[in-house]
C-alpha positions as CSV (number, residue, x, y, z in Angstrom):
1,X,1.9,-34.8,15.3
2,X,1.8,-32.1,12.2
3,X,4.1,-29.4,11.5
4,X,3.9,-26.9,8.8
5,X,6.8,-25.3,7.0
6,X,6.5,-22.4,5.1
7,X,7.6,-23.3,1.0
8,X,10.9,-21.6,0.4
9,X,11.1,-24.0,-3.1
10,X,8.9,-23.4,-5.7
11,X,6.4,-27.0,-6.3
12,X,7.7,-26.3,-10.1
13,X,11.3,-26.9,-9.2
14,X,11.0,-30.3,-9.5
15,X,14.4,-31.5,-8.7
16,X,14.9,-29.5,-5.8
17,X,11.6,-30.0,-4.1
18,X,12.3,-33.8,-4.4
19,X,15.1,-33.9,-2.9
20,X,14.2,-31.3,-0.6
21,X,11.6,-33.6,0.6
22,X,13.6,-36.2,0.8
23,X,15.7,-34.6,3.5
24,X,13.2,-34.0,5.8
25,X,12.3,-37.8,5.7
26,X,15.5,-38.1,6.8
27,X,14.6,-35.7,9.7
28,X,11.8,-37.5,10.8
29,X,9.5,-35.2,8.2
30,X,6.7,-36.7,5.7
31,X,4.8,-34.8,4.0
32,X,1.3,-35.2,4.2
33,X,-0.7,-32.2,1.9
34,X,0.2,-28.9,1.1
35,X,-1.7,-25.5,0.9
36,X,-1.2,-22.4,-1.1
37,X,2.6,-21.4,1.1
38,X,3.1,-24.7,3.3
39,X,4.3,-27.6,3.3
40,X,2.2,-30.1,5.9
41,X,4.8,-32.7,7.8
42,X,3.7,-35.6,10.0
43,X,6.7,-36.8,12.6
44,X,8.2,-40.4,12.4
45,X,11.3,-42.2,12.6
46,X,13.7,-41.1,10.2
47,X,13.7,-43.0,7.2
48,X,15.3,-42.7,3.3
49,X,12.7,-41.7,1.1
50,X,12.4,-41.0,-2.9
51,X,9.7,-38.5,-4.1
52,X,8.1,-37.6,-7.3
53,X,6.3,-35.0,-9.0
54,X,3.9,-35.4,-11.3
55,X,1.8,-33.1,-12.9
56,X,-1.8,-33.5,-14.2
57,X,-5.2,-32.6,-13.8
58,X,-6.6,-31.1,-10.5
59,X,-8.0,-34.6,-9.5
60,X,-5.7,-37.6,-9.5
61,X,-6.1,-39.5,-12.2
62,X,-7.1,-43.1,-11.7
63,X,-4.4,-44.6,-14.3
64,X,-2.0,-42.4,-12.8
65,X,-2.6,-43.8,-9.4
66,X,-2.1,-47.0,-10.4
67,X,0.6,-46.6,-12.7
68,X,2.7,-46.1,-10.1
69,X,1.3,-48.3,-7.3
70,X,2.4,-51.0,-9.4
71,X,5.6,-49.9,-9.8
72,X,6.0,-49.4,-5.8
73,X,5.1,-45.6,-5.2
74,X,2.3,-44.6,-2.8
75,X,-0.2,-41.4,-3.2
76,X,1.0,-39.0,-0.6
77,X,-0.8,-35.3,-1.5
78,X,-1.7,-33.2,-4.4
79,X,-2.1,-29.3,-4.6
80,X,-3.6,-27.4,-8.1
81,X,-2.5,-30.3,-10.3
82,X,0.3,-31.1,-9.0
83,X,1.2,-35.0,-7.3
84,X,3.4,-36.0,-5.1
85,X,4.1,-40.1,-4.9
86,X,6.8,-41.5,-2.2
87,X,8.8,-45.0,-1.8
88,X,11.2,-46.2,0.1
89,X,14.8,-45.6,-1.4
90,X,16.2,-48.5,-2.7
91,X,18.6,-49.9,-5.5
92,X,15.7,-52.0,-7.2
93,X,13.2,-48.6,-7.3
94,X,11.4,-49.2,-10.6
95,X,11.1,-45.0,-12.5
96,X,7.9,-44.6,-14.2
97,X,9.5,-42.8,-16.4
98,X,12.5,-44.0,-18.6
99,X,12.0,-41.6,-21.8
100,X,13.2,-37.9,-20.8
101,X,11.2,-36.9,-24.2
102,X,8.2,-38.8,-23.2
103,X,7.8,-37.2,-19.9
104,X,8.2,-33.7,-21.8
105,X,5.4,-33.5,-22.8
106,X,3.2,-33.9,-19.3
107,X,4.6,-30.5,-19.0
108,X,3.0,-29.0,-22.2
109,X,-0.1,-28.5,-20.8
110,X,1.4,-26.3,-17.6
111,X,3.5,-24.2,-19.7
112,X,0.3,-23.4,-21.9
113,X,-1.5,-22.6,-18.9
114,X,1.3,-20.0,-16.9
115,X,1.5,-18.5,-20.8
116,X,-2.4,-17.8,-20.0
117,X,-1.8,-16.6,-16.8
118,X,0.8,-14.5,-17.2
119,X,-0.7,-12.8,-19.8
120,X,-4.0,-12.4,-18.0
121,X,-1.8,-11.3,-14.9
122,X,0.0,-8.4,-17.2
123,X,-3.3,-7.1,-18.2
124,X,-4.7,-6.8,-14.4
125,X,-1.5,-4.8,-13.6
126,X,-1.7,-2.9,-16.2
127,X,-5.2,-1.6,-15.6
128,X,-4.2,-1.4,-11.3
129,X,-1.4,0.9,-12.7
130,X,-3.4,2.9,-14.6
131,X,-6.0,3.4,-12.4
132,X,-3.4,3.8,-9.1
133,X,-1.2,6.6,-11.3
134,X,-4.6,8.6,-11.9
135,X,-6.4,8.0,-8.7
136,X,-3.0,9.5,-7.2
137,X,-2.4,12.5,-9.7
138,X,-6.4,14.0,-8.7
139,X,-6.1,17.3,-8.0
140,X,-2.6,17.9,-9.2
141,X,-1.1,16.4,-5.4
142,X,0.5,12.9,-6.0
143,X,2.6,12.8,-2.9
144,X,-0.4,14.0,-0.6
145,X,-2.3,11.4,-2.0
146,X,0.2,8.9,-1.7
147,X,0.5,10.1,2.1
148,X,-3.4,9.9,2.6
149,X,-3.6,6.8,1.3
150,X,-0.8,5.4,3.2
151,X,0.7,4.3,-0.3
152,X,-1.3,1.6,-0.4
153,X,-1.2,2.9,-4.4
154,X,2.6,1.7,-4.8
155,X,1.7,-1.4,-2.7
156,X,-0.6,-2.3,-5.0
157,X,1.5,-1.6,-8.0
158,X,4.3,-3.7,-5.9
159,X,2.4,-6.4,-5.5
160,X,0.9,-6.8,-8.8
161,X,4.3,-6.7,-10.6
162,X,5.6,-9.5,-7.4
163,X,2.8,-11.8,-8.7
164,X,4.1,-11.2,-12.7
165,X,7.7,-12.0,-12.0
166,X,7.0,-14.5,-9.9
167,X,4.8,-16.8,-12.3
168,X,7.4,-15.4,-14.9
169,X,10.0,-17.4,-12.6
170,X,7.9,-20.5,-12.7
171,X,7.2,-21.0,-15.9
172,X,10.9,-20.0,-16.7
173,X,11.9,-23.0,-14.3
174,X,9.2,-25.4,-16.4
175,X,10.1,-24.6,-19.9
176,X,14.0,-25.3,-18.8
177,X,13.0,-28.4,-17.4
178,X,10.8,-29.6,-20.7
179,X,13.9,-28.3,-23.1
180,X,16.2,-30.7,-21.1
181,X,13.6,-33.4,-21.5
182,X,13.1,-32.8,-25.0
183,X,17.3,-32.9,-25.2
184,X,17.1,-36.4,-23.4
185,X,18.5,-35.5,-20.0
186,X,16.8,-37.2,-16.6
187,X,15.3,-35.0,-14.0
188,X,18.2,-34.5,-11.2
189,X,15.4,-36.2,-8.7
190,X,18.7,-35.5,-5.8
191,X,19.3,-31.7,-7.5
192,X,20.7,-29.7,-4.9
193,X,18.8,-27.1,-2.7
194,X,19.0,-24.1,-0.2
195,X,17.5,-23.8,2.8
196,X,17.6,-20.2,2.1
197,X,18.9,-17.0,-0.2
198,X,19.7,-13.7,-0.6
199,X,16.6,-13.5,-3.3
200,X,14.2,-15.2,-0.9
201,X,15.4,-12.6,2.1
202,X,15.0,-10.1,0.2
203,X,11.3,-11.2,-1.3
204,X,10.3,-12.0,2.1
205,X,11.8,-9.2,3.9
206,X,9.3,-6.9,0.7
207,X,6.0,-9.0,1.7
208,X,6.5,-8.6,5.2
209,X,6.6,-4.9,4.9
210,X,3.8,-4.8,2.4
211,X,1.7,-6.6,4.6
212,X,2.8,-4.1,7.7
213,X,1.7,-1.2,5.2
214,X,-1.4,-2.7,4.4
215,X,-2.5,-3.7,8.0
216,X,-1.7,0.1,8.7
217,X,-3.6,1.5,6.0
218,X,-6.6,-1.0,7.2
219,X,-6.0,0.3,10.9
220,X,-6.3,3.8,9.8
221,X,-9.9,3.2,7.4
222,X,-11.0,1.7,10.5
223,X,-9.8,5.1,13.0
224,X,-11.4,7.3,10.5
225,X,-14.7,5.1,10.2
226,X,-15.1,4.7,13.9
227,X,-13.7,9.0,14.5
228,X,-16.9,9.7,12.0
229,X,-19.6,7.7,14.5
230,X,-17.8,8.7,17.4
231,X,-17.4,12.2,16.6
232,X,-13.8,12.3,16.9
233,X,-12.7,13.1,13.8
234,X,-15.2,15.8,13.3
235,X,-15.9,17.9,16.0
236,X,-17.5,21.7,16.9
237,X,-14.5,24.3,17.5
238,X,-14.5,26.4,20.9
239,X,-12.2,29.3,21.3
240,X,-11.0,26.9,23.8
241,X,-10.3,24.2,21.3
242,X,-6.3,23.5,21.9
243,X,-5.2,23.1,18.2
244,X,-1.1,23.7,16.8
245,X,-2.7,26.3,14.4
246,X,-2.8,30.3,14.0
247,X,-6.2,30.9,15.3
248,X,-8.7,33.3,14.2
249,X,-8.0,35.5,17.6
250,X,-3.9,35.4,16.7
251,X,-4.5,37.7,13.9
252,X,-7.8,39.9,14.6
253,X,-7.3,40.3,18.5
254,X,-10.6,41.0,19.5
255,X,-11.5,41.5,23.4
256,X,-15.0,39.6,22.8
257,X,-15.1,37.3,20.2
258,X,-18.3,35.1,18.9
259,X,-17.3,32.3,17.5
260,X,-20.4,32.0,15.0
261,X,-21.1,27.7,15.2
262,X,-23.8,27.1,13.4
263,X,-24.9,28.7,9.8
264,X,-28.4,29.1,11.4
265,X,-30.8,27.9,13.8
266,X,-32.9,25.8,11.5
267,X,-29.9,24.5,9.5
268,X,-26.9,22.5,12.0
269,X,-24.5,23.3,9.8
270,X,-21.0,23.6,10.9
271,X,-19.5,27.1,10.5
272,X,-16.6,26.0,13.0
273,X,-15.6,23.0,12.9
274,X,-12.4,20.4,12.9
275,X,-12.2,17.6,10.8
276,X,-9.0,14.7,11.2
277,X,-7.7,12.5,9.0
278,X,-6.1,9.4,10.5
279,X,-2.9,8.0,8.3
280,X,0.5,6.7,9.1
281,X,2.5,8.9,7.4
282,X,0.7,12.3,7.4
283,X,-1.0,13.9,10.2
284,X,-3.8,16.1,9.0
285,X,-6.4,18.4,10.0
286,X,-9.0,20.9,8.7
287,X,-10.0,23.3,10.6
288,X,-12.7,25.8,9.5
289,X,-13.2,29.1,12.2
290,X,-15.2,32.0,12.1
291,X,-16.4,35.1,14.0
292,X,-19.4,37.3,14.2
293,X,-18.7,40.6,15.6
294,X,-22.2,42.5,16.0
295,X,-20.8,45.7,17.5
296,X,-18.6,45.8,14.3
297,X,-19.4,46.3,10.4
298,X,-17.9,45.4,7.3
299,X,-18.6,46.0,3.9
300,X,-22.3,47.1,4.3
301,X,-23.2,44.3,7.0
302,X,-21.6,42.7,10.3
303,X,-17.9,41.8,10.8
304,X,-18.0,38.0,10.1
305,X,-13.8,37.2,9.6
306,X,-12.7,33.6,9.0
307,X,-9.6,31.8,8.8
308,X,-9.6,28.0,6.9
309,X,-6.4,26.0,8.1
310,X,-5.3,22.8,6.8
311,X,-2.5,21.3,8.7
312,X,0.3,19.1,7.5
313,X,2.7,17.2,9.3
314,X,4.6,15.2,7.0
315,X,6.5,12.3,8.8
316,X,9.5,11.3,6.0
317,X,11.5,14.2,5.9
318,X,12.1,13.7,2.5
319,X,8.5,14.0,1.1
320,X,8.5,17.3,2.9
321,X,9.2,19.2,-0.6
322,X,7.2,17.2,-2.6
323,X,4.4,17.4,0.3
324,X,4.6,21.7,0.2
325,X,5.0,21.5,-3.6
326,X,1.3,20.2,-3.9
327,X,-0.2,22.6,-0.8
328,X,0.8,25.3,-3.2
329,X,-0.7,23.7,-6.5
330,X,-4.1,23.3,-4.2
331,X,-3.6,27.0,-2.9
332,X,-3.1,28.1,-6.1
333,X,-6.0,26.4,-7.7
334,X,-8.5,27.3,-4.9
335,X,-8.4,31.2,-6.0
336,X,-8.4,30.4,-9.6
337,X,-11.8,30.7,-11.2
338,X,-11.1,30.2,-15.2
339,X,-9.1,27.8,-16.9
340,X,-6.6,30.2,-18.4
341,X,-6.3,32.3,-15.5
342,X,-2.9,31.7,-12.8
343,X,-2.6,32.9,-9.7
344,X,0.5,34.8,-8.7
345,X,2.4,33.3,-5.8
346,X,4.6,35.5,-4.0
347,X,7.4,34.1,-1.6
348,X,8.0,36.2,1.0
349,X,11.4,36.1,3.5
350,X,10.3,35.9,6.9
351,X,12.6,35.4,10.2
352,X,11.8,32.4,12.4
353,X,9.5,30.5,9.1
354,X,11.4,28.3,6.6
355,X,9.1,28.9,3.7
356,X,6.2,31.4,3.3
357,X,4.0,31.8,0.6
358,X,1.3,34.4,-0.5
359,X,-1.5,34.0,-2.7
360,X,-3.6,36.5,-3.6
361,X,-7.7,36.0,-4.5
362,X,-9.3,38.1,-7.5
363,X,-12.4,38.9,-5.4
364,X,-10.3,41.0,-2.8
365,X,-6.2,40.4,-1.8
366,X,-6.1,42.5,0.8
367,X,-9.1,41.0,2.8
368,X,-9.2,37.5,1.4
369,X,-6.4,35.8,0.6
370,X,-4.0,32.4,1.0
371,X,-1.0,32.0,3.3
372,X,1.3,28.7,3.1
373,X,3.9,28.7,5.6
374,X,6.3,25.9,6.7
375,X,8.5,24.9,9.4
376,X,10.4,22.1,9.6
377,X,8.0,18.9,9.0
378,X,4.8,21.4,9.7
379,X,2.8,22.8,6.8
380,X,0.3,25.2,7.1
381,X,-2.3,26.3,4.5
382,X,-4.4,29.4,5.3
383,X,-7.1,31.4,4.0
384,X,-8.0,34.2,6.0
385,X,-11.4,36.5,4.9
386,X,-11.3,39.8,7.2
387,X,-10.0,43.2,7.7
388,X,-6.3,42.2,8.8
389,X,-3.9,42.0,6.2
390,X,-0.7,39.5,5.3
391,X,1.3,41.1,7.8
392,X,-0.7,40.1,10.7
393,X,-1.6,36.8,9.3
394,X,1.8,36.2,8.8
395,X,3.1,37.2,12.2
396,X,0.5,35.3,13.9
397,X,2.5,32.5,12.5
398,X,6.1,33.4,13.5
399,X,4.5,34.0,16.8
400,X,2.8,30.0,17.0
401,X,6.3,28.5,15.7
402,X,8.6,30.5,18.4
């Protein structure tokens, strides 16, 4: 029978995987291969074993081999370069090795190679950093992105800099061991180990939720690629639509509405319409609505008003600022037109809201015009195109959060 054991001792801890291996013969344990974060066990009697750790190319060499057959150590596995031999303990155990500045130097060749690889493994973070810190700063909204994206940005960046320190810890552990070499001291073959630490808990305890955040953020592509087949993440609005919004109807009030669906008969285009974004962290929804009124005018043609909602609802309280902070940068920018121009944003005090915030247009602010309001968790971002003005707009929202 096999068991596998997940590798709490790094292979290039030489002393303590020895002797850590050691100790499960005595358990009835024998290793029998290794992959990339096990150890592989076949069960047997108990029985006092020595192990060694040699290092070399990918395949076992053939002198290597039988270098130490003749000296009484079987083959038992290798992994990457690495070799693992095994014999039974025993007073008259012949070492293969009896110069400590000899055996120094069957490590040169791995400490060239983790210099290699750490360098190359800098340079890929580097460039995932880069390319992470502008993909979340687009259009001026890092923590919305961040939330969008189910901050599979900092994961990234997390687990990038995880795979730098920890080859930094390796070849750490190897060039201690080749200094001692070089200084004449033995490999501790019996060199102490723990089953486990606060560093390992705390390593484990940040790839566990990294890999929770990452199955999320995969959960949620596939919701959103599945809603956009199905048609559930973007659907036709009804005045019947249920929806924690200010609808078009809260602020104009009309006994008849249209709601105008289509932009015309040839073209299906969507005039009202509700689009969802699925994420862990941040429910969100668009939701485009207008009217045509054909009993009323407007400005030289019929009364077509409109209301664009998005709709935030931030689940970490304490992204909440950050979260508003960048629905007013995006407010802001929509109604600006030139690169120099800035759009004045009013706050306004209003009973029953937390935060509300105007922003005017240049084309018209007293029929077309931007409303943020929050309460509590809930963000709202309005634009609203009609005869009404702020007031209503902004009633219609103390009404919908009573």
């Amino acid at each position: 029978m096999r068991v596998k054991k997940f590798r709490t001792i790094s292979l290039y801890q030489i002393g303590q995987m020895e002797s850590y291996l050691s100790d499960m013969a005595k358990e009835g344990l024998f290793l029998t291969g290794m992959s990339r974060s096990n150890n592989i066990f076949k069960i047997n009697e108990p029985a006092d074993m020595e192990y060694r750790i040699e290092f070399g190319e990918k395949v076992l060499n053939k002198e290597m081999r039988e270098m130490y057959e003749m000296s009484g150590w079987s083959y038992t596995c290798s992994f990457m370069g690495i070799h693992i031999f095994r014999a039974a303990a025993s007073d008259t155990l012949v070492e293969i090795h009896t110069d400590p500045e000899e055996q120094s130097y069957t490590l040169r060749k791995v400490c060239k190679t983790f210099k290699r690889l750490i360098l190359l493994e800098i340079v890929c973070s580097l460039i995932v950093i880069a390319l992470s810190v502008s993909v979340t700063m687009i259009g001026g909204s890092p923590v919305i992105n961040l939330l969008e994206n189910n901050f599979i940005f900092i994961i990234n960046i997390a687990l990038m800099i995880y795979i730098v320190f920890e080859i930094a810890g390796q070849m750490k552990t190897i060039i201690q061991i080749k200094k001692r070499l070089q200084m004449g001291f033995y490999i501790n073959h019996h060199e102490p180990w723990k089953k486990h630490s606060v560093k390992q808990f705390i390593i484990y305890s940040m790839l566990t939720v990294t890999i929770i955040f990452s199955v999320a953020s995969i959960i949620c592509t596939i919701q959103t690629i599945v809603g956009a087949i199905t048609g559930e993440s973007n659907y036709a609005l009804t005045l019947d639509t249920e929806l924690p919004i200010v609808r078009l109807n809260d602020i104009e009030k009309l006994e008849a509405p249209v709601m105008r669906t289509y932009f015309s008969k040839e073209r299906k285009f969507l005039l009202s319409d509700v689009r969802v974004s699925y994420n862990v962290f941040i429910k969100e929804k668009e939701i485009n609505e207008q009217f045509i009124q054909e009993d009323m005018t407007w400005e030289g043609g019929v009364y077509t008003p409109s209301i664009r909602t998005n709709y935030y609802k931030v689940y970490i309280p304490l992204l909440v600022p950050g979260a508003l902070s960048d629905v007013l940068n995006k407010a802001e920018n929509y109604f600006i037109r030139l690169p120099d121009e800035k759009s004045a944003i009013e706050k306004l005090d209003c009973k029953g809201l937390d935060e509300v915030y105007y922003i005017p247009s240049d084309m018209n602010g007293e029929n077309f015009f931007g409303l943020v309001v929050r309460k509590g968790n809930v963000i709202l971002w309005m634009r609203y195109w009609g005869q009404m003005t702020r007031t209503e707009v902004v009633e219609a929202s103390q009404a919908l959060f009573e």
